[in-house]
N, C-alpha and C positions, 0 to 999 in steps of 0.2 A: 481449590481447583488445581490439583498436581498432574503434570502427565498428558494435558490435550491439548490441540493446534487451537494457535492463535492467529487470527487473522488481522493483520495492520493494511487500514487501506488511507492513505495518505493525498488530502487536500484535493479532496472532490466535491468541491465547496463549488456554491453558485455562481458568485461572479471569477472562477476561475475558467466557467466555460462559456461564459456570457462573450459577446463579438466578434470581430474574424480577427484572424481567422479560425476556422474550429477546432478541435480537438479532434487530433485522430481516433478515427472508429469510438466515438463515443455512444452510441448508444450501444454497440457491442461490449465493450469496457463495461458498461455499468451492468448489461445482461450478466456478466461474468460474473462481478463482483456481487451482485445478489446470489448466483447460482452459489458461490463460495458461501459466502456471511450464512447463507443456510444449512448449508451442510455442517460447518464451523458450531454452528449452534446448536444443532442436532447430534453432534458429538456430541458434545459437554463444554465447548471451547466455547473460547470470547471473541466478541470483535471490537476493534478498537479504531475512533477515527480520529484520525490526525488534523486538525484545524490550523492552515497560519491563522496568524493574526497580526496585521498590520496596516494601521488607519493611512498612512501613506502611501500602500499598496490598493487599497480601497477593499481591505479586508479589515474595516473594525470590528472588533467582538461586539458579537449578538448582533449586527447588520443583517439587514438580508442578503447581502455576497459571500458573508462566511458561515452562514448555513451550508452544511453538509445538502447535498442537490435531493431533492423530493423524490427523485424516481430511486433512488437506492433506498432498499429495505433496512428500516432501525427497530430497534429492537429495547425496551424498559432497561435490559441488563447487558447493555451495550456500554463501553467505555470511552470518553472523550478526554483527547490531551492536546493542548494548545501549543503552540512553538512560533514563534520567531524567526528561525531559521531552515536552513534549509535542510539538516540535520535534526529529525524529531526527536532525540536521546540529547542536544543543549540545551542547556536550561531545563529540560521540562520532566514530570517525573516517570517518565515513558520506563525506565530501566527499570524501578521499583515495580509499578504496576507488571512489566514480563517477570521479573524473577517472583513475585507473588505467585503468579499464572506455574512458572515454571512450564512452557511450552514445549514438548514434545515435538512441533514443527509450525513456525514462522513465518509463517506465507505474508509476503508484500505485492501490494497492487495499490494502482492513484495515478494521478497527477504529481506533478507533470516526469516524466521519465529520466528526463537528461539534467535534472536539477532536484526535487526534495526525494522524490523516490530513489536513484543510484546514490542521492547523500547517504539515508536513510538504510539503504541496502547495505553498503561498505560499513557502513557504523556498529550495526548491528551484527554481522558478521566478524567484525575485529574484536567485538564482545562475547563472541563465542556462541548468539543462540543459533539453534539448527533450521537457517536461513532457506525458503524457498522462494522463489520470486515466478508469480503466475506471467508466464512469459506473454498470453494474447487479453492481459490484464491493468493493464499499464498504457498512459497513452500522456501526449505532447503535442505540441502546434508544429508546422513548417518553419526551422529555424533559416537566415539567410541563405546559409552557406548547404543548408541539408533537409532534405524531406523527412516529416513525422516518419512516415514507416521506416525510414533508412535508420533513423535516431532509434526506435524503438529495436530494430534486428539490432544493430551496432551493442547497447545497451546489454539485450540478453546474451549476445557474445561474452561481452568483458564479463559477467555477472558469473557466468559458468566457466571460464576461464582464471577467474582471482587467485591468485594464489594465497592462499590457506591450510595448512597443514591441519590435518583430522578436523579439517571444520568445512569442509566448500560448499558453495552455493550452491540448492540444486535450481534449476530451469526447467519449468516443466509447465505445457499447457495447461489451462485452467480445467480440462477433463480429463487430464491424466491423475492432476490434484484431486478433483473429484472423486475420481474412481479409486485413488488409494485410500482415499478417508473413509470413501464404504466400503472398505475392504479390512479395514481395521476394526478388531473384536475389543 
């Protein structure tokens, strides 16, 4: 598979959105991210979900909390990579599985924003793939100090701002995404 968008959606797992307080615009997030994973597939491209995994976070592997959440669409040739951290390119073999893929365009959405997705976003970016990040795709809880929406606008700022020479981030709605991939022959 050389040449088509890859979709990474990172740690949309059950008991990440299990109690309060909730997840911003989560059932819109996850509208989104099926709207993608479909079109992704319909290319020719992969999708790939990013699992923590961590029994003292009450994410054991193969628990019911680190099931990828039921209402996102999976697919038989869909790919799964487990991590540890907050960075899914540590430890895990996230790199090998994209330069396989060889992605033409890297679209990132998940959980939670301000922590495995902007990890994940920066990582991959310093790596050089040609990084998009669905900006109304991505979602976080109300941190102390700052409201989920504020974290999530804040977030797509820095992400389209990084400085990156011949590499930068793009930010772009989840139907702008949309409409560029059906727009590609």
């Amino acid at each position: 598979m050389m040449g088509k968008p890859v979709l990474l959606v990172v740690d949309m797992q059950r008991g990440l959105f299990d109690g309060e307080p909730s997840r911003y615009d989560a059932e819109g997030v996850i509208a989104r991210i099926n709207a993608l994973s479909e079109l992704v597939r319909v290319r020719g491209g992969k999708v790939v979900f990013i699992r923590h995994t961590d029994a003292a976070d009450g994410l054991a592997a193969e628990s019911d909390a680190w099931q990828v959440l039921p209402a996102l669409n999976q697919s038989g040739a869909d790919i799964y990579v487990e991590k540890t951290a907050c960075d899914a390119f540590l430890g895990t073999p996230l790199k090998a599985v994209l330069d396989a893929a060889a992605p033409t365009q890297l679209i990132v959405c998940g959980c939670a924003t301000d922590f495995c997705v902007d990890t994940t976003v920066r990582a991959a970016a310093s790596l050089g793939y040609p990084v998009s990040v669905a900006s109304d795709a991505h979602t976080t809880r109300d941190r102390p100090h700052l409201a989920a929406p504020m974290i999530v606008h804040h977030h797509n700022y820095m992400w389209q701002n990084l400085i990156l020479p011949g590499n930068p981030v793009r930010v772009a709605t989840t139907a702008a995404l949309c409409a560029a991939l059906s727009c590609r022959t």
